[in-house]
MARVEXGU-767842 format. One record per residue: residue number from 1; residue in one letter; z negated, x, y negated of N, C-alpha, C, O in turn. Coordinates in Angstrom, 1 decimal, padded with zeros to 4 digits, m for minus. Atoms other than C-alpha are relative to their C-alpha. Layout:
<recs>
+-----+------+--------+--------+--------+--------+--------+--------+--------+--------+--------+--------+--------+--------+
|  nr | rest |    nzz |    nxx |    nyy |   cazz |   caxx |   cayy |    czz |    cxx |    cyy |    ozz |    oxx |    oyy |
+-----+------+--------+--------+--------+--------+--------+--------+--------+--------+--------+--------+--------+--------+
| NUM |    a |      Z |      X |      Y |      Z |      X |      Y |      Z |      X |      Y |      Z |      X |      Y |
...
+-----+------+--------+--------+--------+--------+--------+--------+--------+--------+--------+--------+--------+--------+
</recs>
This chain:
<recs>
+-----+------+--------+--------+--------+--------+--------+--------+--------+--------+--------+--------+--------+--------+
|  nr | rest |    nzz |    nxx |    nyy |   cazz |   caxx |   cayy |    czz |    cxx |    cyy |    ozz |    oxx |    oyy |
+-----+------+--------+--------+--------+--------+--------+--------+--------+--------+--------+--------+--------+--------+
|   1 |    x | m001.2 |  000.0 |  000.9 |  005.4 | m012.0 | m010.7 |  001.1 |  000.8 |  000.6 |  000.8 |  001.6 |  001.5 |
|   2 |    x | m001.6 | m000.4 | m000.9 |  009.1 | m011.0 | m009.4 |  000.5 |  000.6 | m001.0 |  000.4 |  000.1 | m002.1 |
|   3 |    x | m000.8 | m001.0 |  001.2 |  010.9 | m008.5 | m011.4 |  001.3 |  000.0 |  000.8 |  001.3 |  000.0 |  002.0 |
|   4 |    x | m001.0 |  000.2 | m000.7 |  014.7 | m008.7 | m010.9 |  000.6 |  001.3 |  001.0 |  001.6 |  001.3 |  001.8 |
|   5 |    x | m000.1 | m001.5 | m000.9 |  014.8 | m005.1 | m009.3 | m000.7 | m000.4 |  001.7 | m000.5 |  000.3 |  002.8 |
|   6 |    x |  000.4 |  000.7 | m001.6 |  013.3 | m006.9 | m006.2 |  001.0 | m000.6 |  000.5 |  001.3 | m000.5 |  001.6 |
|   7 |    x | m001.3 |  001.2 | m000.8 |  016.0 | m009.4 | m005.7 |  001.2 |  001.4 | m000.1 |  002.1 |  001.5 |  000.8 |
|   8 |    x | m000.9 | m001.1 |  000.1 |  018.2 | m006.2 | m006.7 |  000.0 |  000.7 |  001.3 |  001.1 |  001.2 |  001.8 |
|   9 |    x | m000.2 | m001.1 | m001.0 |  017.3 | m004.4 | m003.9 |  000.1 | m000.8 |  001.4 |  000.4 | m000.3 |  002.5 |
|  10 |    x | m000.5 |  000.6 | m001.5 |  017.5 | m007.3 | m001.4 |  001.8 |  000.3 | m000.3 |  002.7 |  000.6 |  000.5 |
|  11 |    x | m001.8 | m000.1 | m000.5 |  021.1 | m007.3 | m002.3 |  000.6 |  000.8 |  000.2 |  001.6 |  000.6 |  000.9 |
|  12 |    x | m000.4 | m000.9 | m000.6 |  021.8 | m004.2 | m001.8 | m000.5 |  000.7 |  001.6 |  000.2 |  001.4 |  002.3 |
|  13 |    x |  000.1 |  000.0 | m001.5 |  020.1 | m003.8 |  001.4 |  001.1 | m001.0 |  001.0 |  001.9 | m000.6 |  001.9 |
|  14 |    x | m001.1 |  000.9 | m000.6 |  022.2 | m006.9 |  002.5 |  001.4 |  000.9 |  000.3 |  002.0 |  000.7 |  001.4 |
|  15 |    x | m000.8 | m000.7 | m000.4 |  024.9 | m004.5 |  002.3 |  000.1 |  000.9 |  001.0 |  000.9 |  001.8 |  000.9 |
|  16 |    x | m000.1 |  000.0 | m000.7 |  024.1 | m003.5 |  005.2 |  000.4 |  002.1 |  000.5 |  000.8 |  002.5 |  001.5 |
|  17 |    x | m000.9 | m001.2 | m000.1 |  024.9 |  000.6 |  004.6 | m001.3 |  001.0 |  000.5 | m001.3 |  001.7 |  001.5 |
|  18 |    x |  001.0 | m001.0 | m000.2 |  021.4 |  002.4 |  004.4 | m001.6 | m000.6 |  000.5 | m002.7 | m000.2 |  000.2 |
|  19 |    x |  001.4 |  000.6 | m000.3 |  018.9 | m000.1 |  006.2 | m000.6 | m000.6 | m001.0 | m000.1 | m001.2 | m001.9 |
|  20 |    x |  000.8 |  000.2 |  001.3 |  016.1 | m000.6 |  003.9 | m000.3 |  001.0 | m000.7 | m001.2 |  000.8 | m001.6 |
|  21 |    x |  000.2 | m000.9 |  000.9 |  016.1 |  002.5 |  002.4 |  000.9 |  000.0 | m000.9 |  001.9 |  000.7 | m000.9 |
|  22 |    x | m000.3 |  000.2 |  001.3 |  017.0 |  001.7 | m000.6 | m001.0 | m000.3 | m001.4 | m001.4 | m001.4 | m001.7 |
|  23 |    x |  001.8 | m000.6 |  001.0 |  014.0 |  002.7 | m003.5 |  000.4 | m000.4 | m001.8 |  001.5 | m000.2 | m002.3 |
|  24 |    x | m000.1 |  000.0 |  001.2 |  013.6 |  001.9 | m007.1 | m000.5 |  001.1 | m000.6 | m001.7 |  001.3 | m000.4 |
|  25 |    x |  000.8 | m000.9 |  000.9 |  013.1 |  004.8 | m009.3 |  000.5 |  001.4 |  000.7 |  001.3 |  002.2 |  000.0 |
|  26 |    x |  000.2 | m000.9 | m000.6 |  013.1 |  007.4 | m007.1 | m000.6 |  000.2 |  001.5 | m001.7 | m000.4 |  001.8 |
|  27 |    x | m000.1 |  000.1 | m001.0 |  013.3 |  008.4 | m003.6 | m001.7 |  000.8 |  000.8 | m002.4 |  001.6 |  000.3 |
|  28 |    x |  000.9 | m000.5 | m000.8 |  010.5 |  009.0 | m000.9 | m000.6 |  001.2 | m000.3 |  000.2 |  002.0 | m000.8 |
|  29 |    x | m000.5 | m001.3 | m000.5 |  009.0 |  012.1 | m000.7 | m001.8 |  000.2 |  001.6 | m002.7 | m000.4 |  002.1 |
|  30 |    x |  001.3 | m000.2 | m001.0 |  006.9 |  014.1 |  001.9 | m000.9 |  000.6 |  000.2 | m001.2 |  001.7 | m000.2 |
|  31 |    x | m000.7 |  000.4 | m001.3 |  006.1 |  013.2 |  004.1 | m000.1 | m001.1 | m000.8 | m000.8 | m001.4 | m001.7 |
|  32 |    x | m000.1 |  001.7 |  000.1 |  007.2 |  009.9 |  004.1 |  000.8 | m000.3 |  001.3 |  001.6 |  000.6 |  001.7 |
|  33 |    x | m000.1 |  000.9 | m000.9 |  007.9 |  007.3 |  007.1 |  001.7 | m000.4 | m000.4 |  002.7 | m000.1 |  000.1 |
|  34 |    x | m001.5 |  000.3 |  000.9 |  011.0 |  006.1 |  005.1 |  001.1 |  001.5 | m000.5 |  002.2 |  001.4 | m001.2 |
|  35 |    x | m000.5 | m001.3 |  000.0 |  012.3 |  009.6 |  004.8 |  001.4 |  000.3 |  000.5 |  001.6 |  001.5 |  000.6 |
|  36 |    x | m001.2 | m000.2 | m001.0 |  015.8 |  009.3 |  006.7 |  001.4 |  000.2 | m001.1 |  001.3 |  000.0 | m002.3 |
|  37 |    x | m001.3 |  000.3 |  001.0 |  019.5 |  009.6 |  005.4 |  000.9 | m001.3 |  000.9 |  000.6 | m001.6 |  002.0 |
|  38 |    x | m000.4 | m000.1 |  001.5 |  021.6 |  008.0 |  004.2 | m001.6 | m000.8 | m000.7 | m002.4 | m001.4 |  000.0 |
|  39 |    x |  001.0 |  000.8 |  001.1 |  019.0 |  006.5 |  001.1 |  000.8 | m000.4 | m001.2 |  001.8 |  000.3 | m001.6 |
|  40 |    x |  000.0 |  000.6 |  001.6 |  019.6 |  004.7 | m002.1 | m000.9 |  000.0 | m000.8 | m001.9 | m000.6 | m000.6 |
|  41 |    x |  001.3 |  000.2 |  001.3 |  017.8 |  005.1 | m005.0 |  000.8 | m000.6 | m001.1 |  001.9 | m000.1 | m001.4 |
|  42 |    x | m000.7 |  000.3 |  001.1 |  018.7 |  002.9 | m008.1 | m001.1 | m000.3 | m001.3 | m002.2 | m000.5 | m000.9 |
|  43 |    x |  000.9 |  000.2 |  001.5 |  016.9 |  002.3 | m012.0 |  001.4 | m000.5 | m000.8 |  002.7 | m000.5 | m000.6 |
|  44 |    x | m000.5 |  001.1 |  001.0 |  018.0 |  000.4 | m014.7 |  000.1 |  001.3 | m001.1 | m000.8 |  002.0 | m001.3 |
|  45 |    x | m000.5 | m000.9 |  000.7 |  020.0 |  002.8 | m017.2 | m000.2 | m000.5 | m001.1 | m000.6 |  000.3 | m001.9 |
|  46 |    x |  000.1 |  000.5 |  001.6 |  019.9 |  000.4 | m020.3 |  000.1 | m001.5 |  000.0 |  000.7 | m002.1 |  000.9 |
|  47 |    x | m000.1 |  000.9 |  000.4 |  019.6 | m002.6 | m021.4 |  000.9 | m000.8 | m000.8 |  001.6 |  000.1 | m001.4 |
|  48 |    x | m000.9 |  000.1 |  001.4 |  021.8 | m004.7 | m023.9 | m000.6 | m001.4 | m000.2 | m000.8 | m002.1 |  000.8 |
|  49 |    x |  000.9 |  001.4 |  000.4 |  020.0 | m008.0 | m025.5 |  000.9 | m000.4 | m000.6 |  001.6 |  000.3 | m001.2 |
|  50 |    x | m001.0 |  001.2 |  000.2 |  022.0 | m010.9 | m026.2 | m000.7 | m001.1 | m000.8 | m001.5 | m001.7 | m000.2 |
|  51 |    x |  001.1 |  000.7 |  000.8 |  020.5 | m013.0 | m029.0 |  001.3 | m001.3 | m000.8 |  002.5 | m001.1 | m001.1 |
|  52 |    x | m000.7 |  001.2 |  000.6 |  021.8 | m016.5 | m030.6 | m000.5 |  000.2 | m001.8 | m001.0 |  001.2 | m002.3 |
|  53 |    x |  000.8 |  000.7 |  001.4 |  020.8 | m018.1 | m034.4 | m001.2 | m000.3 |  000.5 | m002.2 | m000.4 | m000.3 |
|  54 |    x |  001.5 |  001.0 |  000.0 |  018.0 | m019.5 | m032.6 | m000.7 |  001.4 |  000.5 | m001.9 |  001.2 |  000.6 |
|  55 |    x |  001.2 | m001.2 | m000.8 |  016.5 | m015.7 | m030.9 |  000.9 |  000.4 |  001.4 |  002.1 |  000.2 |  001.6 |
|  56 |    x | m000.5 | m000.7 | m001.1 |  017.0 | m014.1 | m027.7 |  000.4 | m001.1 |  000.5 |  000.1 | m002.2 |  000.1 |
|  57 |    x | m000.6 |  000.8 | m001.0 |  019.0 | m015.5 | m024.9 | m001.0 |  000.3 |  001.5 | m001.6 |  001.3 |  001.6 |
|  58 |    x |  000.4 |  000.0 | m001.4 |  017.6 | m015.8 | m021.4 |  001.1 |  000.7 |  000.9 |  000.6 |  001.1 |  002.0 |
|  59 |    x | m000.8 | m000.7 | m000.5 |  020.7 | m014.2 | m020.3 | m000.1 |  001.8 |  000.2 | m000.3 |  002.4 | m000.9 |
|  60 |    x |  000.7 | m001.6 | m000.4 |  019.9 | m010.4 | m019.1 |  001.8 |  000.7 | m000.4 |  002.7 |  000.0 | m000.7 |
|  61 |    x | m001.1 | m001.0 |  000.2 |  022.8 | m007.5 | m019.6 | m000.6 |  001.1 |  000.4 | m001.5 |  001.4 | m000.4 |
|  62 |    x |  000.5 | m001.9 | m000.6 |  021.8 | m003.9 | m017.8 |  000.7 |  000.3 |  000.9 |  001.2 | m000.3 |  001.9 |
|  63 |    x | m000.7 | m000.8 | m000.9 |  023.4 | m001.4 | m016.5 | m000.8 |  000.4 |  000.8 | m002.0 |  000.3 |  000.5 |
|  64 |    x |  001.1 | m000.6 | m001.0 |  021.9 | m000.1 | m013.5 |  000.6 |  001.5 |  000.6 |  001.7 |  001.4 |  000.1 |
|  65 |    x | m000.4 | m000.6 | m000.5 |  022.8 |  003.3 | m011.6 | m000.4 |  000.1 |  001.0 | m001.6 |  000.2 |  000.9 |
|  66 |    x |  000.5 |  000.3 | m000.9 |  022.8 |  003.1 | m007.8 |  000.6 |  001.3 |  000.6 |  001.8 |  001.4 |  000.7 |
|  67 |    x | m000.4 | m001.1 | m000.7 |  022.9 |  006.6 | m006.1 | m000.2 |  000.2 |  001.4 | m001.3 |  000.6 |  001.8 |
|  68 |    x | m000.3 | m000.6 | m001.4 |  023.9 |  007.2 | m002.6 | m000.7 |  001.2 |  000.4 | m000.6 |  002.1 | m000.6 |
|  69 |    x |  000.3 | m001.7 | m000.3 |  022.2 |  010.6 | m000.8 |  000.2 |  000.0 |  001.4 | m000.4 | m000.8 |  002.2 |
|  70 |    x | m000.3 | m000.2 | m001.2 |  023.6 |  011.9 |  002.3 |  000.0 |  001.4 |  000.4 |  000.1 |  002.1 | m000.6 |
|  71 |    x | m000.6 | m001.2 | m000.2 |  024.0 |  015.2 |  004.2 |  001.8 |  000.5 | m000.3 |  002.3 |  001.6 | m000.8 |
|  72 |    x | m001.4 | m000.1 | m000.3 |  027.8 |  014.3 |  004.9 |  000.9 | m000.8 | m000.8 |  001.2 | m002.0 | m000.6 |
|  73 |    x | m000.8 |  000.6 |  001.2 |  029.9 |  013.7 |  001.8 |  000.9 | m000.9 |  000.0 |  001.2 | m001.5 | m001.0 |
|  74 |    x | m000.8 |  000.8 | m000.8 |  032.3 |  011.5 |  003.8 | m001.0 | m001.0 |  000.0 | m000.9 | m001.6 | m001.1 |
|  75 |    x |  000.7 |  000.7 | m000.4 |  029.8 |  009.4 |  004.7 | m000.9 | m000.8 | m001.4 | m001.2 | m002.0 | m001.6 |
|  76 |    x |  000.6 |  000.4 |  001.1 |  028.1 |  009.2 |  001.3 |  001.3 | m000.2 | m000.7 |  001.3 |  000.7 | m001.5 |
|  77 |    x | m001.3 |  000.4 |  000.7 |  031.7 |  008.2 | m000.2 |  000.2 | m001.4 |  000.5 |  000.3 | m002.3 | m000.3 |
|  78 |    x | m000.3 |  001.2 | m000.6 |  032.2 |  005.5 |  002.1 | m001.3 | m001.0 | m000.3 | m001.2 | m002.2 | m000.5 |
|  79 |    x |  001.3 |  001.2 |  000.7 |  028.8 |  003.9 |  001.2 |  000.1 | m000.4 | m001.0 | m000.1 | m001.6 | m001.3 |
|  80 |    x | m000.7 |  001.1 |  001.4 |  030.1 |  003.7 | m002.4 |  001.0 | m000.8 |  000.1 |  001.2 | m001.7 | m000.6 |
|  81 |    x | m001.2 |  001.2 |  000.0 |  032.9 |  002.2 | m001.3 | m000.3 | m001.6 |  000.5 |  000.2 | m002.7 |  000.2 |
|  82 |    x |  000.4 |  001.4 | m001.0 |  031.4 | m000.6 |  000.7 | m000.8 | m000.8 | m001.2 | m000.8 | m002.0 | m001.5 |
|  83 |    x |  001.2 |  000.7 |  000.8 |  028.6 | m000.9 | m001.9 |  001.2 | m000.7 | m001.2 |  001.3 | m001.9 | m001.3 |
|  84 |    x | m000.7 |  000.4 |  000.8 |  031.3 | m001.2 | m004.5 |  000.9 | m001.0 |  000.0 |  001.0 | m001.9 | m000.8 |
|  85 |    x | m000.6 |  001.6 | m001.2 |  033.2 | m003.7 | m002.5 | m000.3 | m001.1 |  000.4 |  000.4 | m002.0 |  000.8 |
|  86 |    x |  001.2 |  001.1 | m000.7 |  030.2 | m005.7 | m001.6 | m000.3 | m000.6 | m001.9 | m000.6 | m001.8 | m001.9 |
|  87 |    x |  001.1 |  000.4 |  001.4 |  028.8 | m006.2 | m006.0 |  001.2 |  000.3 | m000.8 |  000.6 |  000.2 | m001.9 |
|  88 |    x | m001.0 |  000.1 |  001.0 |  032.4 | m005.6 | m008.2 |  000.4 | m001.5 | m000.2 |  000.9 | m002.2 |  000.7 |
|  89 |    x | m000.5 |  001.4 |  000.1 |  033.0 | m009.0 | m009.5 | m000.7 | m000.8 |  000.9 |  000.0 | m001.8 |  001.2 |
|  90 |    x |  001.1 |  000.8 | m000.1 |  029.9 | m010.7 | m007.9 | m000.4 | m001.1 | m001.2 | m000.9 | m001.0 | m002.3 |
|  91 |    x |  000.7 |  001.2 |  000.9 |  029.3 | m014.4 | m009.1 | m000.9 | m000.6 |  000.8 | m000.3 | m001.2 |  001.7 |
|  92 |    x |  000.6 |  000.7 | m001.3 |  026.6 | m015.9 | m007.0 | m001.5 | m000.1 | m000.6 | m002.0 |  000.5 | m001.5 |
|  93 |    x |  001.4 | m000.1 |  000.2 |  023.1 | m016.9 | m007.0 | m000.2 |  000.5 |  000.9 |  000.6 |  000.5 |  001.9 |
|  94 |    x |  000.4 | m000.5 | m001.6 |  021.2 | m015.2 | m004.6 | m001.5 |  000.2 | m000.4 | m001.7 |  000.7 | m001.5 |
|  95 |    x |  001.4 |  000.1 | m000.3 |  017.5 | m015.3 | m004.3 | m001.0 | m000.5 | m001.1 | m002.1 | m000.4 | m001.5 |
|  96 |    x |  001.1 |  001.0 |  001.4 |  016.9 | m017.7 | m007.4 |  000.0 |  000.7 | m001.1 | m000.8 |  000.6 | m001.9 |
|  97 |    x | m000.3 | m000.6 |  000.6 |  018.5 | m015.4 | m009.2 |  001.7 | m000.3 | m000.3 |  002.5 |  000.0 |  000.6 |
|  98 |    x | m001.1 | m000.5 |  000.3 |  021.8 | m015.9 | m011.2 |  001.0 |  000.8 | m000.7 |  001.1 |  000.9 | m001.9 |
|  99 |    x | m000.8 | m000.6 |  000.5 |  024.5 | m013.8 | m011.2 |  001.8 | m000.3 | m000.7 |  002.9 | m000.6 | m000.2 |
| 100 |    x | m001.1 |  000.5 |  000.4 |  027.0 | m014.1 | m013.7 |  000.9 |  000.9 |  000.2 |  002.0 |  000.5 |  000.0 |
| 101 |    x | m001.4 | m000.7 |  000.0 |  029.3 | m011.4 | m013.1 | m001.2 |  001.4 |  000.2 | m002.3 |  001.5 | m000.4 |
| 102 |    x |  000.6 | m001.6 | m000.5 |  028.2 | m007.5 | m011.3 |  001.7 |  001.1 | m000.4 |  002.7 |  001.4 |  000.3 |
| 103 |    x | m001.0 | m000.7 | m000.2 |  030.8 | m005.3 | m012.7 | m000.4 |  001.5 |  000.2 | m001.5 |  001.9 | m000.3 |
| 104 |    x |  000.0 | m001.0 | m000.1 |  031.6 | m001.3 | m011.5 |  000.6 |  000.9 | m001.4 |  001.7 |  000.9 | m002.0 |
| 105 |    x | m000.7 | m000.4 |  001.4 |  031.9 |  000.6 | m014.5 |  000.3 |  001.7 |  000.1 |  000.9 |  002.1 | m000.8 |
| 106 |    x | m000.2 | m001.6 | m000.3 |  032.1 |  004.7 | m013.2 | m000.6 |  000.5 |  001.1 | m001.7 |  000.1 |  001.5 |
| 107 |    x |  001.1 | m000.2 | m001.2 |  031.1 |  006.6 | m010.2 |  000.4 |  001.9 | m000.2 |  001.4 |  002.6 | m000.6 |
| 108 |    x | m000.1 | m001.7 |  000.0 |  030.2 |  010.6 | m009.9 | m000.4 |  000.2 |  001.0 | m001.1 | m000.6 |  001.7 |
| 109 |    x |  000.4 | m000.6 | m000.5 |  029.8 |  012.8 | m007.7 | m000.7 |  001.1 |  000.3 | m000.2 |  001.9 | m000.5 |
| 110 |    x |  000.8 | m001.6 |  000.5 |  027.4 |  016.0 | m007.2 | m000.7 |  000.3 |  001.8 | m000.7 | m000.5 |  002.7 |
| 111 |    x |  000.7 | m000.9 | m001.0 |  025.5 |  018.4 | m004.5 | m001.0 |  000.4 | m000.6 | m001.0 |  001.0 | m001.6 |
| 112 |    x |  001.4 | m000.5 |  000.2 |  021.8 |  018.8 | m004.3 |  000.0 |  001.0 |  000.4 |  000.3 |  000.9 |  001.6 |
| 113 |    x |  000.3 | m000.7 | m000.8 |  021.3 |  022.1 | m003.6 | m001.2 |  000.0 |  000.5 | m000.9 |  000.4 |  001.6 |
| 114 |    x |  000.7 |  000.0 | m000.1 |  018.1 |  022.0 | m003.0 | m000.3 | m000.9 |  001.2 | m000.9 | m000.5 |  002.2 |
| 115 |    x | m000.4 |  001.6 | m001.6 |  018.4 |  018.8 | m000.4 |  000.7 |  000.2 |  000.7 |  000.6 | m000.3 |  001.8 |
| 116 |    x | m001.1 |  000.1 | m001.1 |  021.5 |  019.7 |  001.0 |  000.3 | m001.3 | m000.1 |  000.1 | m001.9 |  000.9 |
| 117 |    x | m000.4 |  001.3 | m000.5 |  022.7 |  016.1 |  000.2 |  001.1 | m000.1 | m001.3 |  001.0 |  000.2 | m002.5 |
| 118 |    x | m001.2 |  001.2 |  000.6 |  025.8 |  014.5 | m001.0 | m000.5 | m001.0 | m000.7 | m001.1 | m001.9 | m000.2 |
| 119 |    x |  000.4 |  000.9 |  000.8 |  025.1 |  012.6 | m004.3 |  001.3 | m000.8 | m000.5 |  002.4 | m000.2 | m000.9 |
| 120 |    x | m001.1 |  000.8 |  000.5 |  027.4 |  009.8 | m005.1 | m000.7 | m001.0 | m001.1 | m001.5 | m001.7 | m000.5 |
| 121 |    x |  000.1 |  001.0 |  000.8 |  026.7 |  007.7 | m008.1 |  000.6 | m001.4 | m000.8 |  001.5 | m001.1 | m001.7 |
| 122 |    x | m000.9 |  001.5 |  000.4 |  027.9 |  004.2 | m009.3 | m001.1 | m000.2 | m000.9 | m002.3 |  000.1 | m000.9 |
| 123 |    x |  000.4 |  000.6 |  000.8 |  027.2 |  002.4 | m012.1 |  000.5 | m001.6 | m000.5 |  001.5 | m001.8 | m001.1 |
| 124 |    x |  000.0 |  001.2 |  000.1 |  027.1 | m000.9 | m012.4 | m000.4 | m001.2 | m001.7 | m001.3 | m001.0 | m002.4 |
| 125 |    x |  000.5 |  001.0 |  001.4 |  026.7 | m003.7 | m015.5 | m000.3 | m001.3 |  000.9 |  000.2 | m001.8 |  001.9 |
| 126 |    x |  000.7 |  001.1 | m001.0 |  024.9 | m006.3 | m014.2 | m000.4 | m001.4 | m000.8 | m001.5 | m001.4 | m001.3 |
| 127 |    x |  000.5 |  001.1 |  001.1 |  024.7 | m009.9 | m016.3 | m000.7 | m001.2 |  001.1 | m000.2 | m001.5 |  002.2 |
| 128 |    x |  000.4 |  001.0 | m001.5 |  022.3 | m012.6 | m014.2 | m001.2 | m000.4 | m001.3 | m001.6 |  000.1 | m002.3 |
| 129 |    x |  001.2 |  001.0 |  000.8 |  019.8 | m014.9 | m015.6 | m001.3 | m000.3 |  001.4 | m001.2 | m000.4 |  002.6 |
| 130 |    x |  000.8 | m000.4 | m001.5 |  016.4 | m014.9 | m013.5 | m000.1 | m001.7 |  000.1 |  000.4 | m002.1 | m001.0 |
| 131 |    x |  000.7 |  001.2 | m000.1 |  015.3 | m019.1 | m012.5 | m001.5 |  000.3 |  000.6 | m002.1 |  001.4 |  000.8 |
| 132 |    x |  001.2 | m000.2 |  000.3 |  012.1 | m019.8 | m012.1 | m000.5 | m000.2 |  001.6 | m001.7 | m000.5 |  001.9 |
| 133 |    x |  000.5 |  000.0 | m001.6 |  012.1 | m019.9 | m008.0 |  000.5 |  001.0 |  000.3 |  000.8 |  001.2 |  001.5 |
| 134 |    x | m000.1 | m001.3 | m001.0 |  013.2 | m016.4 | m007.9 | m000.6 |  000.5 |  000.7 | m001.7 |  000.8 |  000.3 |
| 135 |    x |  001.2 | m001.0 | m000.7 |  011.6 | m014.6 | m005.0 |  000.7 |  000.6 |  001.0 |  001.3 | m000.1 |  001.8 |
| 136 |    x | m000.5 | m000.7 | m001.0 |  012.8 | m012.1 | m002.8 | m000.3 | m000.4 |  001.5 | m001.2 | m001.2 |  001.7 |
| 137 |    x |  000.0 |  000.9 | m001.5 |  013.0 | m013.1 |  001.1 | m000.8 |  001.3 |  000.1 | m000.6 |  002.4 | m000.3 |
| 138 |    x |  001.0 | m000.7 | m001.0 |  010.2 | m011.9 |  003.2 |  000.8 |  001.1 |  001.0 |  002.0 |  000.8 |  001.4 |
| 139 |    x | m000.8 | m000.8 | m000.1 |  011.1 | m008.5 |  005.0 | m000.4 | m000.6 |  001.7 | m001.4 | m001.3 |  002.0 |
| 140 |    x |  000.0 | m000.3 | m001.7 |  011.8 | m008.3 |  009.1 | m000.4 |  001.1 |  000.3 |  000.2 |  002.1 |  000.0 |
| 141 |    x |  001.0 | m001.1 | m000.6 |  009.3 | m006.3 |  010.7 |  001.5 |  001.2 |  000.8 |  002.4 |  000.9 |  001.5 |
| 142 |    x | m001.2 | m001.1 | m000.8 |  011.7 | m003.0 |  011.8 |  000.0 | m000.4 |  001.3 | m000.8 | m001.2 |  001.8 |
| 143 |    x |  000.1 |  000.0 | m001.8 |  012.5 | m002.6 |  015.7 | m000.8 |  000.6 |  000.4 | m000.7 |  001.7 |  000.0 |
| 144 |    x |  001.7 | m001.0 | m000.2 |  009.2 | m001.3 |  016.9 |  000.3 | m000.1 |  001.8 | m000.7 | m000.1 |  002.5 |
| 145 |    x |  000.0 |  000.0 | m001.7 |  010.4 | m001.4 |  020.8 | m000.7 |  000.8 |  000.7 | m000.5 |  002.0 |  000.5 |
| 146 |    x |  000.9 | m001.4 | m000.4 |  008.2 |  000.6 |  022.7 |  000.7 |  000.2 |  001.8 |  000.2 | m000.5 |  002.5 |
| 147 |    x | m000.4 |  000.0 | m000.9 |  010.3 |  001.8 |  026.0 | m001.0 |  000.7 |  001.1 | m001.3 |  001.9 |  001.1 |
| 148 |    x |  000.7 | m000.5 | m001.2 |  008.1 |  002.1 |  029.1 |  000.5 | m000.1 |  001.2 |  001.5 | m000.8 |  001.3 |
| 149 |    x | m000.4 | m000.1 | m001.1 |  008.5 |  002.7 |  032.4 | m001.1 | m000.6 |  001.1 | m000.8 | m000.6 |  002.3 |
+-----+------+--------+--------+--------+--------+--------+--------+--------+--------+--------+--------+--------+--------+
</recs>
């Protein structure tokens, strides 16, 4: 079964800012292999249900919040921007999933003391309808080069 937080996170990896670290829910911890900066962690903030005369719609509404973490506040600023740049006003299918419209609705900022990291937050409303060949694309094995001599 495909939950739309799967195709969620291909698209935001597509964006091309933090690799594949990008986590639902909550980030790594350690040790973990996936452990690096920058990371994304994003969850579904709310829902909003859309219902006809005849019952629910198949049409989805949720906000999502997608948090950036970095050492270097600069660096975690420019990730929201890109990310923001990349999913404001998104109409597209993308992985058998469509989207009717990704809008930005607020972004914060904050310091982990505790992490030492630059928190940037965005918020997103997200309306998409799932089809019934959604499925996220198979991952590419990382670069595993092994340099010998």
């Amino acid at each position: 079964m495909v939950i739309f937080e799967q195709i969620f996170r291909d698209l935001l990896i597509s964006t091309n800012v933090a690799a594949d670290r990008v986590f639902l829910h909550r980030a790594p911890q350690v040790p973990a292999e996936k452990q690096a900066n920058p990371f994304i962690v994003f969850f579904p903030v709310g829902p909003e249900s859309w219902h006809s005369h005849s019952g629910p719609l198949a049409f989805q509404d949720r906000v999502y919040q997608v948090s950036i973490f970095d050492p270097g506040q600069t660096l975690a600023l420019s990730i929201g921007d890109t990310i923001r740049a990349a999913l404001d006003g998104l109409r597209t299918t993308y992985e058998g999933v469509i989207f009717h419209g990704v809008f930005f609705q607020t972004q914060a900022i904050g310091w982990e003391p505790d992490t030492k990291l630059h928190h940037v937050s965005l918020d997103f409303r997200i309306q998409f309808r799932m089809t019934a060949d959604a499925q996220p694309q198979p991952r590419k094995p990382a670069n595993t080069r092994i340099n010998t001599r």
